[in-house]
C-alpha positions in Angstrom: 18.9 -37.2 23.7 20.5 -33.7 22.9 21.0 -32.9 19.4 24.0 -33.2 17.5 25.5 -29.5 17.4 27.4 -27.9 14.4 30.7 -26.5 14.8 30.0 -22.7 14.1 33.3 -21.9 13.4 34.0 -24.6 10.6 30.4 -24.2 9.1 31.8 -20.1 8.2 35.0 -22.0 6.6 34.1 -25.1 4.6 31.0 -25.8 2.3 29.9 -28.8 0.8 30.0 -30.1 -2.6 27.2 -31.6 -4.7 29.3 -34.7 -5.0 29.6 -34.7 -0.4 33.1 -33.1 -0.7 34.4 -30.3 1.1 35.6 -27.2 -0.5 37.5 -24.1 1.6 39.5 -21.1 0.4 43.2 -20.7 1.0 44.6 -18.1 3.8 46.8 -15.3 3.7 44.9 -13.0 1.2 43.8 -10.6 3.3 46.5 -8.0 3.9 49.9 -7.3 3.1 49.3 -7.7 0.0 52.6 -5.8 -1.4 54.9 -8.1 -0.3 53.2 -11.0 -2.3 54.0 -11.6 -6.0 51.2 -11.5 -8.5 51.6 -15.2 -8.9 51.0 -16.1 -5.5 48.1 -14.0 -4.8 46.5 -15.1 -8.3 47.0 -18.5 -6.4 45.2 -18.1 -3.0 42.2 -16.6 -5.1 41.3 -20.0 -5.8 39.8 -22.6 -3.6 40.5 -25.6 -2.7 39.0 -29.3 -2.0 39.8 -30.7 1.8 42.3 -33.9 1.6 41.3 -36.9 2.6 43.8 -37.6 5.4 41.2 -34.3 7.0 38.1 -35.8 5.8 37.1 -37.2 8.7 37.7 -34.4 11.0 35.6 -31.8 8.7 32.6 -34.4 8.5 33.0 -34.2 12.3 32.1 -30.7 12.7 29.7 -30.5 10.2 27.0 -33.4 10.9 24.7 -31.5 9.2 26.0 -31.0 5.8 
């Protein structure tokens, strides 16, 4: 039997919790930063914790933890 592969691409993006959840951070932070207000790019400094309607798709690509 082949071995169960992580998805590379998600495995950069999420990280597991201590309590098994998944954590990510938000998008759009990167550039074009004028154009944003202070308020909004104080928000997407923060991350957040994957829903649990997407749940089971993360723990799809990440078998492994």
């Amino acid at each position: 039997m082949p071995k169960i592969k992580t998805n590379r691409a998600a495995a950069k993006r999420f990280k597991r919790t201590g309590t098994g959840k998944f954590t990510y951070n938000k998008s759009h932070h990167s550039h074009i930063l004028t154009s944003k207000t202070t308020k909004r790019k104080r928000s997407l400094r923060k991350g957040r914790i994957v829903d649990q309607t997407n749940m089971k798709a993360v723990r799809r690509l990440l078998p492994n933890g």
